[in-house]
TILUMLO-212612 format. One record per residue (C-alpha): x, y, z negated. Coordinates in pm, whole numbers, padded with zeros to 5 digits, always signed. Each point is the difference from the previous one (the first is absolute). Example, Ala and Ser with C-alpha at 12.3 -4.5 7.8 and 13.67 -1.06 7.14 Angstrom:
2
+01230-00450-00780/+00137+00344+00066/
REM end
This chain:
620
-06260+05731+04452/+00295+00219+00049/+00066-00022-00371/-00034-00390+00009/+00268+00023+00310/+00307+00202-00209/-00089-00226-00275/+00087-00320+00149/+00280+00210+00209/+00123+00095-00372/-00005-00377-00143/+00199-00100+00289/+00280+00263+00041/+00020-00078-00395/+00040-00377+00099/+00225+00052+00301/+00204+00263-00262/+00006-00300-00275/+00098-00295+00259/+00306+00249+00153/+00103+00037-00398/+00036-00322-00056/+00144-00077+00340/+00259+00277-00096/-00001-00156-00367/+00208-00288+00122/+00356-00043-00094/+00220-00178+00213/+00260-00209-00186/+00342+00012+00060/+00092-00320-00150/+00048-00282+00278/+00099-00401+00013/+00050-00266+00253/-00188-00313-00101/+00097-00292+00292/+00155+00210+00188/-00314+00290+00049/+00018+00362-00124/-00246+00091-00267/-00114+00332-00179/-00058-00113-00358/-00363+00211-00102/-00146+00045-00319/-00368+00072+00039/-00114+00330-00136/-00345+00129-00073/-00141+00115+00298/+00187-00253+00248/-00192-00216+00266/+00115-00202+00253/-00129+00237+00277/+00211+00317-00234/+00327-00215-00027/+00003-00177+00397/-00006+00372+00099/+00245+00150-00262/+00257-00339+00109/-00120+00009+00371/-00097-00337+00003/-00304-00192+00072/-00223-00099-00267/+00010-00367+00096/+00365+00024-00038/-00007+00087-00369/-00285-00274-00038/+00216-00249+00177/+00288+00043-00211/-00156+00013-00356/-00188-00337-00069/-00355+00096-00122/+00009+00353+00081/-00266+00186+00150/-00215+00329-00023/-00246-00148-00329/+00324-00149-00182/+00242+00313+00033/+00059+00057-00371/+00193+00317-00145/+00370-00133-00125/-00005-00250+00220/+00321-00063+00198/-00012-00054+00322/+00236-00046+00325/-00030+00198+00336/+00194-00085+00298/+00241+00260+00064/-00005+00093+00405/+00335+00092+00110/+00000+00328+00239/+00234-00059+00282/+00324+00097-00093/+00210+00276+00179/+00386-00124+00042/+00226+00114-00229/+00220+00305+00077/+00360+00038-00044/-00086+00235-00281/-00275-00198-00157/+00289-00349+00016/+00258+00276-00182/-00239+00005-00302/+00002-00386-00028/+00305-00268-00098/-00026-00344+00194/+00005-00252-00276/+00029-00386+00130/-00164-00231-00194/+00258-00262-00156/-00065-00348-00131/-00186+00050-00340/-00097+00301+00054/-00374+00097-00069/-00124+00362-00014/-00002+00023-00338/+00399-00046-00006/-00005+00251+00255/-00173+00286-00137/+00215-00052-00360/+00343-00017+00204/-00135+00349+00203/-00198+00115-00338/-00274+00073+00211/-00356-00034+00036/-00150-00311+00037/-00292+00199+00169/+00232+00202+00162/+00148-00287+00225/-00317-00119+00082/-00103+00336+00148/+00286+00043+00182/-00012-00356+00110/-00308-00054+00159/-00142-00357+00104/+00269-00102-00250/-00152-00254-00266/+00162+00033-00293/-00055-00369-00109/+00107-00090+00295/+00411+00147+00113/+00187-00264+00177/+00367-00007+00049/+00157+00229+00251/-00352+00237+00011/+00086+00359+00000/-00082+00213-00257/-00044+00418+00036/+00114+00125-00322/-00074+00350-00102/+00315+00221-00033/-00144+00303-00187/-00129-00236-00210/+00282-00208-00109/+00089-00045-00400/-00356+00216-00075/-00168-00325-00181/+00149-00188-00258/-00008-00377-00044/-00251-00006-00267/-00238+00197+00248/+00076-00235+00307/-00046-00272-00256/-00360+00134-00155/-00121+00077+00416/+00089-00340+00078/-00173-00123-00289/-00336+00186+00083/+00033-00089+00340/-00013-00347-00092/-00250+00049-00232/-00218+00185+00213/-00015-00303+00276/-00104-00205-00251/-00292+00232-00088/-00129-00062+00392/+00080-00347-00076/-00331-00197-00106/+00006-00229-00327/-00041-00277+00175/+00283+00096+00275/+00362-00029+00032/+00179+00279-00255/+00355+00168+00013/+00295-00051-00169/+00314+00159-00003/+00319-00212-00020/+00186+00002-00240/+00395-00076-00025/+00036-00358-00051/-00317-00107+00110/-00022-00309+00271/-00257-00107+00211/-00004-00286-00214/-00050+00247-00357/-00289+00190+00208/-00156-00317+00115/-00031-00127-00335/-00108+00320-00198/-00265+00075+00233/-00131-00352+00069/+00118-00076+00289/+00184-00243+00250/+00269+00131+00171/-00118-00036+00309/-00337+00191-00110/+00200+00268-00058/+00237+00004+00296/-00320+00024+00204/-00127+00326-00179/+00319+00130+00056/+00294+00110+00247/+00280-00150-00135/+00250+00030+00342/+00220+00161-00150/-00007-00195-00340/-00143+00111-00338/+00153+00332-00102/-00023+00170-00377/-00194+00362+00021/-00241-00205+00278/-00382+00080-00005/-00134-00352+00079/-00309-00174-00023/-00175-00276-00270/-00219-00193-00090/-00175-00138-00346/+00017+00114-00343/+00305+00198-00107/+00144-00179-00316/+00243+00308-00051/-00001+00314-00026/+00173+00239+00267/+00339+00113-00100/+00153+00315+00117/+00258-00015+00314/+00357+00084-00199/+00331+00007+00188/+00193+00246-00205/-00124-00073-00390/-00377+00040-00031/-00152-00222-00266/-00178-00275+00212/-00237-00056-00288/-00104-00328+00145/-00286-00191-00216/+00153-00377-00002/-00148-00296-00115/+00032-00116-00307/+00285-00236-00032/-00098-00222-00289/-00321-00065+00105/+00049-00189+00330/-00169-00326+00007/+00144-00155+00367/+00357-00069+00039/-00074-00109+00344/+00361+00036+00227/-00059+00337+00226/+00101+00029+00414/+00298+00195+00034/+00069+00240+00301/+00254-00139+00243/+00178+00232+00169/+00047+00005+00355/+00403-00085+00142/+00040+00381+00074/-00192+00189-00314/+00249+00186-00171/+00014-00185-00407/-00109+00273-00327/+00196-00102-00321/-00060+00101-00302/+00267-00095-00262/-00087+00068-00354/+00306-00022-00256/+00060+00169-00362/+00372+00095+00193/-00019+00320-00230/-00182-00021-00382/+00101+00289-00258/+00253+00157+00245/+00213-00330-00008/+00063-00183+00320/-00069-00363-00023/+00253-00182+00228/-00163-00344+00001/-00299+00189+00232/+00235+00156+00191/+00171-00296+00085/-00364-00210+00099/-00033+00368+00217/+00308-00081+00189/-00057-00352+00063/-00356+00144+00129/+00177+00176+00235/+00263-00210+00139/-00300-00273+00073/-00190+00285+00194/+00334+00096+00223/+00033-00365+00098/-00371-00055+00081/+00046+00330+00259/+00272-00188+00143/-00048-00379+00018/-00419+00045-00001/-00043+00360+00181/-00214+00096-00338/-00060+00352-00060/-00102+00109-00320/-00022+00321-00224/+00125-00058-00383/-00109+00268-00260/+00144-00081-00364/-00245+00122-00288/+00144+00041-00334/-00234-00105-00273/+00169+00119-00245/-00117-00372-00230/-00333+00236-00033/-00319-00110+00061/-00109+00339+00061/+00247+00082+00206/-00090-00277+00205/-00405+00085+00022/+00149+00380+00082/+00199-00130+00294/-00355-00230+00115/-00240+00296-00048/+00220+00305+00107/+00267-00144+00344/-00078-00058+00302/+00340-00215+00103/-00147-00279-00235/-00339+00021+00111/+00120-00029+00410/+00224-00304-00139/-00094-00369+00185/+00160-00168-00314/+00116+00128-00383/+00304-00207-00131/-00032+00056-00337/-00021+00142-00273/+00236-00221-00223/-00190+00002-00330/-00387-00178-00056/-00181+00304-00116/+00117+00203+00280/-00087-00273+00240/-00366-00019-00121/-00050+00402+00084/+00126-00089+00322/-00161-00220+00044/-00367+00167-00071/+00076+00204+00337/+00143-00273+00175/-00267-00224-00013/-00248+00246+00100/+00190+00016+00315/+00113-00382+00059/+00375+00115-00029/+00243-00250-00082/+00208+00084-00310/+00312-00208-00070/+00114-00060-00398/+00370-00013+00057/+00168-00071-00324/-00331-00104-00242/-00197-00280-00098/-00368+00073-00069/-00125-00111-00309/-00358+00169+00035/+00011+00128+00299/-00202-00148+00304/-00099+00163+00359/-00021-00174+00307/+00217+00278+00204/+00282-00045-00285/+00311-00201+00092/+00214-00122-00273/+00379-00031+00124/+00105-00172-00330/+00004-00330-00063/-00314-00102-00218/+00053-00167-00302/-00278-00255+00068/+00236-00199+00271/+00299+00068-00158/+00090-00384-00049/-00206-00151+00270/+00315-00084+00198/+00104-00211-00360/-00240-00307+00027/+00215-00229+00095/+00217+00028-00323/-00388-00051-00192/-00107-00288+00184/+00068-00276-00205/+00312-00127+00156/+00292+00177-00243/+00035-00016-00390/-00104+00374-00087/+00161+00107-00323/-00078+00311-00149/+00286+00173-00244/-00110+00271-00234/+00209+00157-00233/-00064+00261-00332/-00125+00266+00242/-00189-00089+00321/-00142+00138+00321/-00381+00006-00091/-00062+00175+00340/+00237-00229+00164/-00246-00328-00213/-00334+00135+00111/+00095-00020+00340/+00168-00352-00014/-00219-00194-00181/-00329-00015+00236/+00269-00127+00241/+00033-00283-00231/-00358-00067-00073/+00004-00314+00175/+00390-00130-00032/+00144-00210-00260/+00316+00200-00178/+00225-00013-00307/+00088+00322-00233/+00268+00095-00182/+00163+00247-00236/+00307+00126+00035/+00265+00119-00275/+00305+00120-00046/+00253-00024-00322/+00335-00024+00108/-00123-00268+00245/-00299-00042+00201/-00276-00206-00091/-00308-00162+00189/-00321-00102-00248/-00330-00152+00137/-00255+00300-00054/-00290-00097-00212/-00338+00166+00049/+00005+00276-00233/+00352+00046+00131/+00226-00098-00243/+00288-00237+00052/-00053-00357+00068/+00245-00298+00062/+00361+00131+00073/+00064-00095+00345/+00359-00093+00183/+00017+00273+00242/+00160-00192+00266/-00316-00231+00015/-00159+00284+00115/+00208+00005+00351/+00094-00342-00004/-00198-00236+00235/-00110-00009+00359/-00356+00150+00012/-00003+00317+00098/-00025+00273-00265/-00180+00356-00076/+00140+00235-00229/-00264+00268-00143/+00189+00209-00204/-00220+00242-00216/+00264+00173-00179/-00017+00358-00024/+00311+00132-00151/+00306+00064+00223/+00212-00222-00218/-00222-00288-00052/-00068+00003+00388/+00392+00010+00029/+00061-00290-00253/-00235-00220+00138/+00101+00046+00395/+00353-00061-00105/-00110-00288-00236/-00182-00193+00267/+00304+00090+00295/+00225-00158-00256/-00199-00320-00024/-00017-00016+00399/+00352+00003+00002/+00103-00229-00234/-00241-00298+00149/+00121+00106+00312/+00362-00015-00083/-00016-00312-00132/-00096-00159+00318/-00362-00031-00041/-00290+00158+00175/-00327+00167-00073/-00292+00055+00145/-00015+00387+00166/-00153+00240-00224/-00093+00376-00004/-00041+00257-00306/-00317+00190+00092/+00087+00392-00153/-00114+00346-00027/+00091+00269+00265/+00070+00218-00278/+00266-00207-00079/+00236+00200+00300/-00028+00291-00174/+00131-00086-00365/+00346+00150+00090/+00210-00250-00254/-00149-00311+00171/+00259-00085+00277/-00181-00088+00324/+00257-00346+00053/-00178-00176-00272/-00360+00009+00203/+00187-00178+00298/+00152-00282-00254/-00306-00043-00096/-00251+00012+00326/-00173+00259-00145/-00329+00105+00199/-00192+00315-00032/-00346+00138+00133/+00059+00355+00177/-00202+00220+00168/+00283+00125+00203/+00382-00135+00100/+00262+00215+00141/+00325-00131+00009/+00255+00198+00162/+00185-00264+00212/-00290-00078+00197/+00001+00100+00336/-00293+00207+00007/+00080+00174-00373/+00345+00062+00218/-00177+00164+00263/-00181+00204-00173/+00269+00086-00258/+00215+00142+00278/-00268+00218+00172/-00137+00155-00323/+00384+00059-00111/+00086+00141+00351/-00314+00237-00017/-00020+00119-00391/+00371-00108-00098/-00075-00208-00318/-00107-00363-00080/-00406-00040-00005/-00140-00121-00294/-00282-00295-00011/-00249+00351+00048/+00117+00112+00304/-00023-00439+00128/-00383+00016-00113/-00024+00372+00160/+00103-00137+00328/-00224-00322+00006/-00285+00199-00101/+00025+00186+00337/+00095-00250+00223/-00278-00225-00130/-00298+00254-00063/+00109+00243+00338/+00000-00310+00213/-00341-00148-00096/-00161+00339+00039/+00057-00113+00368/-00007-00427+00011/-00327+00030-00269/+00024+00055-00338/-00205-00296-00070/+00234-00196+00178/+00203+00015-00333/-00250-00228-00207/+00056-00242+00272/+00256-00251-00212/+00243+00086+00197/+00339+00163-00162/+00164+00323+00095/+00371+00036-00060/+00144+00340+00087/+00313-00133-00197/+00106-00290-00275/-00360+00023-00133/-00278-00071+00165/-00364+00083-00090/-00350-00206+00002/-00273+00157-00034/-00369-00068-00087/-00369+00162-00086/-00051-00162-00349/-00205+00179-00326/-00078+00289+00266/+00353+00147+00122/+00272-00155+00219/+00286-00117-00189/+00322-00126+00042/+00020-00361-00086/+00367-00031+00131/+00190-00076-00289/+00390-00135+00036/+00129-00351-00133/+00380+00104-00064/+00259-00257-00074/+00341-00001-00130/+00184-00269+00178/+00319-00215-00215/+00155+00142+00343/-00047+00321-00117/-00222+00059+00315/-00333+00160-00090/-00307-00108+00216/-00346+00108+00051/-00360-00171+00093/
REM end
């Protein structure tokens, strides 16, 4: 009996020994998060571990750990399992005047988040949070105070600040069930709008899952929803390959137009300006000048419209590459609201790979877009499509139309005249000289016809079109002067004609031995995407400020810098939707119309310019 008795008394001191073992076998972790605002211990579950084992080692309650891990209880406790444990604050002694000497007070400022924090101290992420207790990390808000660690100061470099915010993110999301709300970490650029959209969500879904008082800050820990269509990047601010996976630009099937952010009257504008300024060492003095128009627009929107706005200028260097290095590796153009630029196509398309990711509007200055098509891109020039849609009333049936051609002609100049004519009744003509000029009726191969008299051409009262499809600078000359001379000699003689306009090619004012006085003898008209004549007022206005501020002339670069701004900076307040509204924006003699068409907004704003017998020139 007595043997039977330290038997049992054997098996249990070896079970009471075994239980205290693996009581004693449990390791408390050190690593802790805030999820909602409550202080976890992140576990892993270890062989050995029970509920009864880790409510004792964490002194909590097991009811508490069952509580706060869905599905969790003593048969489902698995080893590797991670699990969260509600931290229980002791009470806290006050701080001495030695223990505060240990510690700098850091104020939280707007855009701040912890992460910024810990990389401007280079300290521990982990670090702060110990020393901060009750102190979500997620969670700062302007004005909070911070304790930060004096010894400690400079000890952890960014790319460790960077990796612990990382994994702190990361491990949330590993408490986080499938079917749950993840976490994301913000990356420069992004919008509530971008995140919405990536993640599946409606902005207001998201506001509701998330604190957004004091706005949405790059470096933030926030929360999501839905499937995430791209992968996580890595937080940069000073050069760090982002590495972003985008989607594949060619392959987009939905050209649908995208909700840009608005930004409230106070919210302080991000620019980026892309421009080759420098290529191969050698300045290029065209973008400087569109840079200096940029700016003047900005200093008058601070003073007539109280905007505020930061402008960082990006050389690209006319490199594609250099172009997807600034995307992937700076922050400035990743925090930017809007990206004016670049000036060539395939830079634009790169661009435009991150931009659309993050619905940012980017703004084609000087280009037209032959293949290219996005529905945050905004074409400032003119597109060719519209560029005679302010002509019809010359095609309409109610003017003779004669077409000249001579030995050499315009065939880009013919293939965009002749659909205007598919429906209008018109005479052509050939045009020679030898000695004299000549007029022929043009057959249909294009050889000469009848010989015509060439006052016949301008004599009568209808109302006349002259197409003239010339090419060469001398034929072009020979004709105007040919047809001015006509004019003048009916018109001498007492009799009159009927009004009548040559219809030319813009090109036309730069052939340097063409003198301008012969286009206003004639009433010539020409299609251009932009006008600047220096007598108007507002070219005068503008002329005087730029020359007062940089102390030369600007060129038509530094005009098109300055509308860009004070079109693109303003709508980033009024809507930029608001643009597509058939309404036209004039910062100076131009003015601009835009609309979504083929899957981009475009400028459909072309110029009717006419040279007046007054020698006045006019524009519709």
């Amino acid at each position: 009996m007595q043997t039977v008795t330290m038997k049992r008394f054997f098996i249990i001191v070896m079970a009471l020994t075994m239980w205290v073992c693996q009581l004693a076998a449990v390791e408390k972790s050190t690593t802790v998060v805030y999820i909602n605002g409550t202080k976890y211990y992140v576990h892993v579950v270890k062989a050995g571990d029970t509920l009864y084992s880790l409510a004792k080692a964490y002194d909590v309650s097991e009811k508490d750990i069952i509580d706060n891990n869905a599905g969790i209880d003593a048969t489902t406790l698995r080893i590797d399992q991670t699990i969260k444990i509600p931290v229980i604050e002791p009470q806290q002694n006050p701080m001495t005047k030695k223990d505060k000497k240990r510690f700098k007070k850091h104020n939280v400022k707007s855009g701040e988040t912890l992460y910024s924090i810990a990389r401007k101290y280079e300290i521990s992420v982990a670090t702060i949070i110990e020393d901060n207790p009750g102190t979500d990390p997620t969670a700062i808000s302007i004005g909070q105070e911070l304790l930060i660690r004096k010894s400690d100061i400079g000890d952890t470099p960014v790319q460790t600040v960077e990796r612990e915010w990382n994994e702190y993110k990361e491990t949330l999301n590993t408490l986080t069930p499938a079917d749950s709300a993840s976490y994301h970490i913000v990356q420069p650029g992004e919008t509530i709008y971008s995140l919405s959209r990536r993640f599946g969500m409606t902005e207001e879904e998201f506001s509701q899952l998330n604190n957004l008082s004091d706005g949405l800050k790059a470096g933030a820990i926030v929360r999501v929803t839905g499937g995430n269509t791209v992968a996580d990047s890595h937080i940069s601010e000073s050069g760090d390959s982002l590495q972003t996976a985008y989607p594949d630009f060619s392959e987009r099937e939905t050209m649908q137009p995208v909700g840009f952010r608005r930004l409230n009257p106070y919210e302080r504008l991000q620019i980026a300006l892309m421009l080759p300024v420098n290529v191969n060492n050698k300045v290029n003095d065209n973008y400087i000048d569109f840079y200096k128009g940029f700016l003047l627009a900005l200093e008058q929107l601070k003073n007539e419209d109280h905007l505020n706005a930061d402008l960082t200028l990006f050389n690209t260097a006319h490199n594609p590459q250099t172009v997807r290095t600034i995307i992937d590796c700076d922050a400035r153009l990743r925090q930017a609201d809007i990206i004016v630029g670049p000036v060539y196509e395939d830079e634009i398309r790169v661009v435009l790979e991150y931009a659309e990711l993050n619905a940012t509007p980017v703004v084609s200055p000087l280009s037209t877009m032959t293949e290219t098509h996005s529905p945050v891109l905004f074409q400032m020039q003119a597109a060719n499509a519209h560029k005679y849609d302010k002509f019809a009333d010359m095609f309409d049936g109610s003017k003779n139309i004669a077409l000249i051609y001579a030995a050499s002609n315009d065939r880009e100049f013919a293939s965009e005249i002749m659909p205007l004519l598919a429906s209008s009744r018109y005479e052509s003509y050939n045009f020679t000289f030898n000695r004299t000029p000549f007029i022929y009726h043009r057959n249909a191969d294009g050889s000469n016809g009848a010989q015509v008299e060439i006052n016949s051409l301008v004599r009568g009262q209808a109302d006349k079109v002259f197409v003239i499809m010339a090419d060469k600078e001398t034929d072009i000359d020979r004709i105007l002067t040919t047809l001015s001379s006509a004019k003048s000699s009916i018109t001498d003689r007492g009799h009159q004609i009927g009004s009548y306009v040559v219809l030319g090619n813009r090109k036309w004012t730069r052939l340097h031995n063409l003198d301008s006085r012969i286009f206003f003898k004639n009433n010539v008209v020409f299609a251009t995407p932009y006008h600047a004549k220096r007598s108007d007022e507002e070219i005068r206005t503008f002329d005087g400020l730029y020359v007062k501020e940089f102390g030369t002339l600007p060129s038509m670069f530094s005009y098109r810098g300055y509308d860009a701004a004070m079109i693109f900076c303003r709508a980033m307040y009024e809507g930029l939707e608001r643009l597509a509204s058939n309404d036209v924006v004039k910062p100076l003699s131009t003015g601009y119309k835009f609309a979504y068409e083929d899957g981009l907004y475009i400028n459909t704003g072309w110029t009717r310019e006419r040279y007046n017998s007054n020698f006045t020139i006019t524009t519709e």
